[in-house]
C-alpha positions in Angstrom: 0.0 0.0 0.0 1.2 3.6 -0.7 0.3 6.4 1.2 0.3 10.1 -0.5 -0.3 13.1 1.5 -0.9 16.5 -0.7 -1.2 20.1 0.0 -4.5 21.4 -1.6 -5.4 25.2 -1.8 -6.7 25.5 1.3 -3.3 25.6 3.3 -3.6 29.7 2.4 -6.2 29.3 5.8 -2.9 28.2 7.4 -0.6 31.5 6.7 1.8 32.6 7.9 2.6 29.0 8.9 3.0 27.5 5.7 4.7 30.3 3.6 8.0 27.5 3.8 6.4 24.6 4.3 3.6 22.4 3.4 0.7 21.9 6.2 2.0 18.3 6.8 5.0 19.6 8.1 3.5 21.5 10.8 3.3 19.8 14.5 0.3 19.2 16.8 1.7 18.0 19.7 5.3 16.3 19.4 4.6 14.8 15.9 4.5 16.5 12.7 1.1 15.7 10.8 2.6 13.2 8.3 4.3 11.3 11.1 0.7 10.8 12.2 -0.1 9.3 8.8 2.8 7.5 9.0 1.9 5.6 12.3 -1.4 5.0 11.2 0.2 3.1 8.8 3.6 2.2 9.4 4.1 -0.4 6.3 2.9 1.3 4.2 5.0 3.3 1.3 4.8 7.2 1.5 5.0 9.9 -1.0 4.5 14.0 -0.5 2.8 16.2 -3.0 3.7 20.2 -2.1 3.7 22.9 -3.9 7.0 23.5 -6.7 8.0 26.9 -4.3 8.5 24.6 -1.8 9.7 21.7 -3.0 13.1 21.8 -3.7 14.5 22.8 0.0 11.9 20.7 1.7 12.2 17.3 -0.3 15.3 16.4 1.2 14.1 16.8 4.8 11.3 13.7 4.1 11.6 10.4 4.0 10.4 9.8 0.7 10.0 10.6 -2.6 8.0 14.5 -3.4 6.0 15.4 -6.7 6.7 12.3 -7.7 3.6 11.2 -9.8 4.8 7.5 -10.6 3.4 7.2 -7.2 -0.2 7.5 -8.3 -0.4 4.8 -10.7 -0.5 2.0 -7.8 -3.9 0.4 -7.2 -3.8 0.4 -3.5 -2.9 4.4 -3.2 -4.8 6.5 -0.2 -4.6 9.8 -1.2 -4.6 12.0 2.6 -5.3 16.0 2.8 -1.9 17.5 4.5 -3.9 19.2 6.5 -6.0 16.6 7.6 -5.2 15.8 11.9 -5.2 12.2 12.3 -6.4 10.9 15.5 -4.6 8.0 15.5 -7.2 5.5 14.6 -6.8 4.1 11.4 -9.2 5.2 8.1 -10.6 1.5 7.4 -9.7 0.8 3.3 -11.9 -1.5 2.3 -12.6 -1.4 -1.7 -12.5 0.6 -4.9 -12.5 4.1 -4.7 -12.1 6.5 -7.4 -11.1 10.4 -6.9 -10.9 12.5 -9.5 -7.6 14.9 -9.1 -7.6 18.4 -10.5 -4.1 20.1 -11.2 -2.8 23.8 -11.6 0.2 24.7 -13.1 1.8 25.6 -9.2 0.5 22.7 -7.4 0.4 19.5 -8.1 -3.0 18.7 -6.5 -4.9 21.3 -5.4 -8.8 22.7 -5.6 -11.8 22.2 -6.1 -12.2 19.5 -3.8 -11.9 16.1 -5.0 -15.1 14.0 -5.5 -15.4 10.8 -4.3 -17.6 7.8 -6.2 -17.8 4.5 -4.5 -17.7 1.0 -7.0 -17.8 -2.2 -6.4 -15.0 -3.9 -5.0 
């Protein structure tokens, strides 16, 4: 399973904060919000989506690959909000679900929010 967490247009709610980072990289409590995705689901393989501003000073302080679209292509990808606060309980995956992603020519994922459609498995 791969696990991608983006930055969607609504980190601007977030300023100053996120002027040199993405949301994900902020803390609530001792952990950095992608460290809470992470221990949600500590096998699984992660990717970052930020804006291109960002990217290039902030890539080589994750753990894994950023903008890095190849990522996308798996079956089993769960595609999480950077701004989204895990509580530590995991999201139950059970199924195909399809999101439609909209791009821009700054970020890679960003809004209108996706929508979701739920098919059979």
């Amino acid at each position: 399973m791969r696990v991608c967490t983006y930055v969607d247009a609504a980190h601007e709610n977030l300023y100053p904060l996120v002027l040199i980072r993405p949301a994900y990289e902020l803390r609530c409590g001792i952990q950095k919000l992608w460290e809470k995705v992470h221990r949600a689901y500590p096998d699984a393989e992660m990717c970052f989506f930020m804006r291109e501003s960002t990217a290039g000073a902030r890539a080589q302080k994750l753990p894994a690959p950023v903008n890095d679209t190849a990522g996308l292509t798996s079956d089993d990808t769960l595609l999480t909000n950077g701004r989204t606060l895990w509580s530590g309980a995991d999201v139950p995956v059970a199924g195909r679900k399809e999101v439609d992603l909209f791009t821009t020519h700054t970020d890679l994922l960003s809004a209108p929010p996706p929508r979701y459609s739920q098919t059979p498995p």
